[in-house]
N, CA, C and O atoms as CSV, one atom per row, in Angstrom:
chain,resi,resn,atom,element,x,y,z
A,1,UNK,N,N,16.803,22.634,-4.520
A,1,UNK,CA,C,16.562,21.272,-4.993
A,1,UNK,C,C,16.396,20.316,-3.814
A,1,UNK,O,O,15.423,19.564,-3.759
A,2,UNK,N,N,17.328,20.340,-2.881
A,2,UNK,CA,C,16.876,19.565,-1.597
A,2,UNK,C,C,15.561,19.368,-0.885
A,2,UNK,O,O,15.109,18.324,-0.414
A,3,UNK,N,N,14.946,20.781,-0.902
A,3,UNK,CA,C,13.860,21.036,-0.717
A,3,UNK,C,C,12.998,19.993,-1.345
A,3,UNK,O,O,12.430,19.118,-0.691
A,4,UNK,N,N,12.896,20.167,-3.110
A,4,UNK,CA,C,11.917,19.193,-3.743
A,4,UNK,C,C,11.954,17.432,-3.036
A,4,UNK,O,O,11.041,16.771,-2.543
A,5,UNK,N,N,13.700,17.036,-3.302
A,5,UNK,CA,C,13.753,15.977,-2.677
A,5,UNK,C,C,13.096,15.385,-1.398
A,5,UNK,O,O,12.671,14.243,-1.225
A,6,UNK,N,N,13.117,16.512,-0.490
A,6,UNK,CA,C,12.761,15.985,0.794
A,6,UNK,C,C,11.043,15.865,0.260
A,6,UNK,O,O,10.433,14.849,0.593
A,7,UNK,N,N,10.556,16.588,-0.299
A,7,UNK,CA,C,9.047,16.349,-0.374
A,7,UNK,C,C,8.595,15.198,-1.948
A,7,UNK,O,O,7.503,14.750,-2.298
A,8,UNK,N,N,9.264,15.127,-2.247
A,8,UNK,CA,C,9.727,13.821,-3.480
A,8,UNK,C,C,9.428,12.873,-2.297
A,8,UNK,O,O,8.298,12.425,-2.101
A,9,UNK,N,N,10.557,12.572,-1.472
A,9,UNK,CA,C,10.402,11.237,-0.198
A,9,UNK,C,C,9.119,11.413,0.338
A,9,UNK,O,O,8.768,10.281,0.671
A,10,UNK,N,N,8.045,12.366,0.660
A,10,UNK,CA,C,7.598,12.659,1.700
A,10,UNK,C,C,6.152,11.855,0.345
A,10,UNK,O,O,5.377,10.916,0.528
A,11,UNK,N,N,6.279,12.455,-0.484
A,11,UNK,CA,C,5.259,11.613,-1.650
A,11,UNK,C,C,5.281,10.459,-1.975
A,11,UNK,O,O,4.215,9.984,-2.368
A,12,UNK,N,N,6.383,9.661,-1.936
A,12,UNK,CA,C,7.042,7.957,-2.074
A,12,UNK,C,C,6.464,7.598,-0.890
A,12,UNK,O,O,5.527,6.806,-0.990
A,13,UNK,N,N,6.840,8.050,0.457
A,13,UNK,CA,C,5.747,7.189,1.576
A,13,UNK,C,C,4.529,7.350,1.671
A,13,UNK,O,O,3.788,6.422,1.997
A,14,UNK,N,N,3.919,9.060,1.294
A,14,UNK,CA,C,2.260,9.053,0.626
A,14,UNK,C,C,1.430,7.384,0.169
A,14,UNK,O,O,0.424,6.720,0.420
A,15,UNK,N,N,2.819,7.357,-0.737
A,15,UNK,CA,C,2.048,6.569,-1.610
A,15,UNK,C,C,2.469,5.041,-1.805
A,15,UNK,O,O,1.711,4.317,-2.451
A,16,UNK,N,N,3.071,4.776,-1.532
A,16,UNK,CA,C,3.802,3.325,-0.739
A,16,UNK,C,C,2.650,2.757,0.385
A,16,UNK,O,O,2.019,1.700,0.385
A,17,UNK,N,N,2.642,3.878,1.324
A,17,UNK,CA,C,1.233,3.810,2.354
A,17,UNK,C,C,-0.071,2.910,1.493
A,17,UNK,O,O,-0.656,1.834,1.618
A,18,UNK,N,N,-0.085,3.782,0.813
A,18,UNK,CA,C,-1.411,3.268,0.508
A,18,UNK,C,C,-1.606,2.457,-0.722
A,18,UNK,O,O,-2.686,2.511,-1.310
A,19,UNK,N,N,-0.529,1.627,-1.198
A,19,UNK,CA,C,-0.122,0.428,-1.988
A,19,UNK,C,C,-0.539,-0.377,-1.368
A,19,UNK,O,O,-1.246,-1.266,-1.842
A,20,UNK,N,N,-0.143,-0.273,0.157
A,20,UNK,CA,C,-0.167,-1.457,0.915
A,20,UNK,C,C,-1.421,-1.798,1.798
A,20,UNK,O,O,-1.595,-2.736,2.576
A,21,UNK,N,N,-2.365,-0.601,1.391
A,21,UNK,CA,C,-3.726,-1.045,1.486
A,21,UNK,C,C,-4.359,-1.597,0.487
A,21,UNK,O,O,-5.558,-1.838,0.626
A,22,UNK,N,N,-3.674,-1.924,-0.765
A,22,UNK,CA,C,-4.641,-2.163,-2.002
A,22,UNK,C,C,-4.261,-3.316,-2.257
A,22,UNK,O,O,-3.161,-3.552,-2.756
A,23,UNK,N,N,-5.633,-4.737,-1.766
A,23,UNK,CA,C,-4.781,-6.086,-1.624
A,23,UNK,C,C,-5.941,-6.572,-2.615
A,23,UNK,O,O,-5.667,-7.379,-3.503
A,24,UNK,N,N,-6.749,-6.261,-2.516
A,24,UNK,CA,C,-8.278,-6.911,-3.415
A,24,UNK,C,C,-7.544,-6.587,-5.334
A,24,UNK,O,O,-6.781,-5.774,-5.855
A,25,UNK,N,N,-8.213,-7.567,-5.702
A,25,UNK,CA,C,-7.724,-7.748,-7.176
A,25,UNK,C,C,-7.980,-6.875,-7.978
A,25,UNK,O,O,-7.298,-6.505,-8.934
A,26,UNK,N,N,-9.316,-6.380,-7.507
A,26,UNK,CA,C,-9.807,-4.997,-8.289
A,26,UNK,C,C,-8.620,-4.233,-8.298
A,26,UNK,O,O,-8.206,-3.894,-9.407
A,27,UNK,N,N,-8.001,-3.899,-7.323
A,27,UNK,CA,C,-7.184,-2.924,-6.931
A,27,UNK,C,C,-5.718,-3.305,-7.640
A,27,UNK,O,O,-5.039,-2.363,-8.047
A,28,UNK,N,N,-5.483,-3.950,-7.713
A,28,UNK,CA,C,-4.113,-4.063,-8.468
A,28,UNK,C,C,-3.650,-3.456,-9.692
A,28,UNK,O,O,-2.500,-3.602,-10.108
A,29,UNK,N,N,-4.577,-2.747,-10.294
A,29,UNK,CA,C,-4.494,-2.301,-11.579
A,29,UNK,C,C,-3.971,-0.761,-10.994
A,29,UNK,O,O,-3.036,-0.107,-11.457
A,30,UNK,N,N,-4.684,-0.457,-10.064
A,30,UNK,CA,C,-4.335,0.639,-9.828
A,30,UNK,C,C,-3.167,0.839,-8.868
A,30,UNK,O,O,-2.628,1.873,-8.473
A,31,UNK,N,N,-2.929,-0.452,-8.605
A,31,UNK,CA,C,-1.558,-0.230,-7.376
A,31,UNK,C,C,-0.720,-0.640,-8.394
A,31,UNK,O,O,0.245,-1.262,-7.950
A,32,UNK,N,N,-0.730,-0.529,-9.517
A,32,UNK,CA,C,0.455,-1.155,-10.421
A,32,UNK,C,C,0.652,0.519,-11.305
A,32,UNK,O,O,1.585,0.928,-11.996
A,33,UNK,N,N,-0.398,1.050,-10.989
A,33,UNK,CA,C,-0.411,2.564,-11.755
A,33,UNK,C,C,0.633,3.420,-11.047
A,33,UNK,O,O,1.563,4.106,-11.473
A,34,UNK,N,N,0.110,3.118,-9.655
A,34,UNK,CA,C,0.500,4.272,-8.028
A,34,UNK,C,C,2.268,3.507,-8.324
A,34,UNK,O,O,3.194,4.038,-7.709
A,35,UNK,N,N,2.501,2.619,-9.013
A,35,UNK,CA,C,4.036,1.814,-8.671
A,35,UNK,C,C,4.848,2.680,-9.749
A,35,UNK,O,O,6.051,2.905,-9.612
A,36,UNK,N,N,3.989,3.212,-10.979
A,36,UNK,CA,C,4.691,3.796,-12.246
A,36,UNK,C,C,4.999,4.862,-11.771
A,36,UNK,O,O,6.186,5.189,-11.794
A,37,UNK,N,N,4.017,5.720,-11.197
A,37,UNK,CA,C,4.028,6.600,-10.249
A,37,UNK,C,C,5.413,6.937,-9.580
A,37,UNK,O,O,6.246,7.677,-10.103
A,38,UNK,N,N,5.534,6.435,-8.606
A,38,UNK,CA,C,6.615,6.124,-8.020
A,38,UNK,C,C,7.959,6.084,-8.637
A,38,UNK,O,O,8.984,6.656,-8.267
A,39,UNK,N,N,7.676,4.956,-10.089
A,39,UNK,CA,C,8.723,4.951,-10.467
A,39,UNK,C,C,9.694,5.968,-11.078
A,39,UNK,O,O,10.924,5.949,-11.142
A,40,UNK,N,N,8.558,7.094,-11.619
A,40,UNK,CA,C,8.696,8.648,-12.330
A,40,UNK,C,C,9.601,9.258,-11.060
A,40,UNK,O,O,10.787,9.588,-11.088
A,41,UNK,N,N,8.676,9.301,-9.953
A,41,UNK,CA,C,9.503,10.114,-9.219
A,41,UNK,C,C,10.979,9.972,-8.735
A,41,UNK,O,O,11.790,10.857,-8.461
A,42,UNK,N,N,11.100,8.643,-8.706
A,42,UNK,CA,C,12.625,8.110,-8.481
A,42,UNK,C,C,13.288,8.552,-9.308
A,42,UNK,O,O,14.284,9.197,-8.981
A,43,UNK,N,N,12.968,8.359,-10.640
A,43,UNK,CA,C,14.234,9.084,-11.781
A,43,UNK,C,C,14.935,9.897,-11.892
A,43,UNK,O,O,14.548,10.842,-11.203
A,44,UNK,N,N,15.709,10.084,-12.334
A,44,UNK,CA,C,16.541,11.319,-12.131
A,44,UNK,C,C,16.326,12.836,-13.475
A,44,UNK,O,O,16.652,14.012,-13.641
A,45,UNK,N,N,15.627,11.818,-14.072
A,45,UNK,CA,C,14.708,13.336,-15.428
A,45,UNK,C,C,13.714,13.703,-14.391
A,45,UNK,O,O,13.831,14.840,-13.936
A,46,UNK,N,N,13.055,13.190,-14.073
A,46,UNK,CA,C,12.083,13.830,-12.734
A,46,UNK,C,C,12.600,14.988,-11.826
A,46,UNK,O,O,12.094,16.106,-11.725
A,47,UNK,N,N,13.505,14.596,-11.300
A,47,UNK,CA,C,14.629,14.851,-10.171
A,47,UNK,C,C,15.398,16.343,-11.031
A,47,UNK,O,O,15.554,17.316,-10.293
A,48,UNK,N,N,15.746,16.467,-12.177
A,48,UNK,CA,C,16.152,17.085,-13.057
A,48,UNK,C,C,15.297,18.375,-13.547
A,48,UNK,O,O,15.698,19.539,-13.510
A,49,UNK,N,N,13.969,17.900,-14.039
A,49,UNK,CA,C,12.765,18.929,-13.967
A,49,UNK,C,C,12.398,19.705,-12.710
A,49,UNK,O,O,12.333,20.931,-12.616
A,50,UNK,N,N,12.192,18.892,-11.851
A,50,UNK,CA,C,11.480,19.580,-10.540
A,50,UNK,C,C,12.818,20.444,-10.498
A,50,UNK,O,O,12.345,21.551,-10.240
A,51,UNK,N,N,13.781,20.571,-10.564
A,51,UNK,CA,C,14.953,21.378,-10.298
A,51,UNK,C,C,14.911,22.422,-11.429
A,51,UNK,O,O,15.423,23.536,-11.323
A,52,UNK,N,N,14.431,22.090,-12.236
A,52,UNK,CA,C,14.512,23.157,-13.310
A,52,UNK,C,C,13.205,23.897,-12.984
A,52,UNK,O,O,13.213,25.083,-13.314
A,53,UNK,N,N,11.771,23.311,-12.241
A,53,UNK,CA,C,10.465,24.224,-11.937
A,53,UNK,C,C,10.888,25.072,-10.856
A,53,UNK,O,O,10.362,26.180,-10.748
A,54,UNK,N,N,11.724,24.716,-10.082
A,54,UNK,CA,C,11.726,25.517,-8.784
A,54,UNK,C,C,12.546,26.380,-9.118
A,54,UNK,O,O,12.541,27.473,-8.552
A,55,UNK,N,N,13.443,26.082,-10.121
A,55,UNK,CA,C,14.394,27.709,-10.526
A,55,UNK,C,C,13.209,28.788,-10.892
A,55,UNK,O,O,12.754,29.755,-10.281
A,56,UNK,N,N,12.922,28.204,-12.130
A,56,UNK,CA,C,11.479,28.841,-12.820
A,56,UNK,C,C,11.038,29.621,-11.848
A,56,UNK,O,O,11.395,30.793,-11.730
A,57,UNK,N,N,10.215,29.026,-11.061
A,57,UNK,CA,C,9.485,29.216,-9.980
A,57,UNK,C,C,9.620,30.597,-8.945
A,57,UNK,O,O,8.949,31.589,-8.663
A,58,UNK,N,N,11.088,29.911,-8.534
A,58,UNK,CA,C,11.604,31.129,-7.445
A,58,UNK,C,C,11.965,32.300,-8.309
A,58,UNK,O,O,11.892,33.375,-7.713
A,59,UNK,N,N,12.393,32.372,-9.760
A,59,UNK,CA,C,12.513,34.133,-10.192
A,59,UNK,C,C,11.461,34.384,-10.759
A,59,UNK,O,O,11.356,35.435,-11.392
A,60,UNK,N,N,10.477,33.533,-10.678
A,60,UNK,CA,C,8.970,34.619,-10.985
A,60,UNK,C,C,8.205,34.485,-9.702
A,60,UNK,O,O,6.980,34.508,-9.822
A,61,UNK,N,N,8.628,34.368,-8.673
A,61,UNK,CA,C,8.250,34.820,-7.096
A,61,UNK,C,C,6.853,33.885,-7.236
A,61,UNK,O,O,5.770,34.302,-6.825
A,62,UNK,N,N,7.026,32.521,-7.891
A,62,UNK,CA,C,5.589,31.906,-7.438
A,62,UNK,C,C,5.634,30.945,-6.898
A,62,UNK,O,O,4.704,30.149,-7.031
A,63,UNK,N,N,7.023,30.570,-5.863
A,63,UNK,CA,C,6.913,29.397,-5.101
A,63,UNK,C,C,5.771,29.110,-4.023
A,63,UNK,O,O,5.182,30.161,-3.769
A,64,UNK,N,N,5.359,28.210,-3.432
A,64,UNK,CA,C,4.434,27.986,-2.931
A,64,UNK,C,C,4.600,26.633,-1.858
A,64,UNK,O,O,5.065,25.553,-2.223
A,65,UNK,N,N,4.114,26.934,-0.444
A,65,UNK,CA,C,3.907,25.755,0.480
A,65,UNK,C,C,4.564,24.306,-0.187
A,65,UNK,O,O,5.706,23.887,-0.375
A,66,UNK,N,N,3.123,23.771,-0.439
A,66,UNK,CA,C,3.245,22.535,-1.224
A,66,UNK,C,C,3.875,22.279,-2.537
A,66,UNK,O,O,3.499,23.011,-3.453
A,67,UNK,N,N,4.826,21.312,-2.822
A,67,UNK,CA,C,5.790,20.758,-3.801
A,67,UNK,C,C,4.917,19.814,-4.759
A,67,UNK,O,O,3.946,19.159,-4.381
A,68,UNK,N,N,5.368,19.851,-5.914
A,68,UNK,CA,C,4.618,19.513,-6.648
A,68,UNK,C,C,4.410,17.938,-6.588
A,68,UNK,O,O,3.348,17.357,-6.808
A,69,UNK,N,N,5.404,17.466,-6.312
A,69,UNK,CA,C,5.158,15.617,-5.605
A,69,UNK,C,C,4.232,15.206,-4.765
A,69,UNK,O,O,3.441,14.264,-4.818
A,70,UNK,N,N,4.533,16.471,-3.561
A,70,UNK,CA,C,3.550,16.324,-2.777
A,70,UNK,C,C,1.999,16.293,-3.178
A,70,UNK,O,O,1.227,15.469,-2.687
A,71,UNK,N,N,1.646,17.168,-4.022
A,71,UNK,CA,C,0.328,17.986,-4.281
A,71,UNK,C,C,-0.180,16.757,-5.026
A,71,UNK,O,O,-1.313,16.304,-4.860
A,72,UNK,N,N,0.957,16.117,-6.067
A,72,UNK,CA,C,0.042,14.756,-6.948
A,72,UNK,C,C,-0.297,13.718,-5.958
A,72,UNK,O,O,-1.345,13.077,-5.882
A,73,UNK,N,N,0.916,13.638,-5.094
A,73,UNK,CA,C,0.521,12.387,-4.501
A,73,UNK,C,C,-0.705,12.623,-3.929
A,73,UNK,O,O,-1.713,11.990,-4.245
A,74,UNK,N,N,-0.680,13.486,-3.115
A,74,UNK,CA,C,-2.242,13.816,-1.876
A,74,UNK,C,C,-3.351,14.066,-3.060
A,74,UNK,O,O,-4.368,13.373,-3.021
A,75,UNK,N,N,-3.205,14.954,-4.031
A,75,UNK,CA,C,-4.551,15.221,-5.293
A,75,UNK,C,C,-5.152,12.954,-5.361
A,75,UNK,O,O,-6.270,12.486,-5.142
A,76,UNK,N,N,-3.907,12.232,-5.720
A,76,UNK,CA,C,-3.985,11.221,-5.962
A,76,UNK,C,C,-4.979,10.272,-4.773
A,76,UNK,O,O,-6.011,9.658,-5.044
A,77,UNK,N,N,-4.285,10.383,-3.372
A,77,UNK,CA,C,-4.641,9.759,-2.329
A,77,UNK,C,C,-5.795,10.333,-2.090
A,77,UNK,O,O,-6.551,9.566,-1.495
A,78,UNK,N,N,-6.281,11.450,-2.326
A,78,UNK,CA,C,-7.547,12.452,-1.125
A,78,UNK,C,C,-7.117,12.773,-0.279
A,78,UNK,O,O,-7.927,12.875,0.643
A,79,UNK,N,N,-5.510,13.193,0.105
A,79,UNK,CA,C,-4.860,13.878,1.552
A,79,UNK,C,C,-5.266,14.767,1.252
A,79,UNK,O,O,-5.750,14.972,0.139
A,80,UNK,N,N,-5.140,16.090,2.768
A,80,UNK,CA,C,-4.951,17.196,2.783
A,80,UNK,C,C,-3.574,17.643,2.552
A,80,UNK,O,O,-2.659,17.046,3.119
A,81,UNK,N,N,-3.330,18.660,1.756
A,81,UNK,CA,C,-1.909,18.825,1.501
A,81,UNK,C,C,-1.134,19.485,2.687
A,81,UNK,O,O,0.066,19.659,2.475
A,82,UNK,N,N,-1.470,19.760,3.525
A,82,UNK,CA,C,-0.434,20.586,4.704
A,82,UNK,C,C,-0.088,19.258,5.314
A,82,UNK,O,O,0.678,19.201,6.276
């Protein structure tokens, strides 16, 4: 579970980052989306699931590099995920 957390944080500054490029009005709709966003991941049902995928996960041997926070946020931004 620590694991998820640390890449939970590592997706909150993903995407915090690039809130704070979105100043034009157009953009607010969607920096108010990227904020709900955020707000999911803070929760602790969030926090609760991802702990319950990575059990999942690790006894059917399909863990993988990238965390699933990570992967939305960057799918979200256009990062590369490594």
């Amino acid at each position: 579970l620590f694991f998820f957390n640390l890449d939970t944080d590592r997706a909150l500054v993903l995407l915090e980052e690039y809130c704070k490029k979105l100043r034009k009005p157009e953009e607010q709709q969607l920096k108010k989306a990227i904020r709900k966003v955020m707000g999911i991941f803070k929760s602790s049902l969030f926090q609760a699931l991802l702990g319950s995928f990575k059990k999942k996960a690790t006894r059917h041997g399909t863990t993988s590099h990238t965390s699933l926070p990570v992967a939305l946020a960057c799918d979200v931004l256009g990062y590369p995920k490594d």
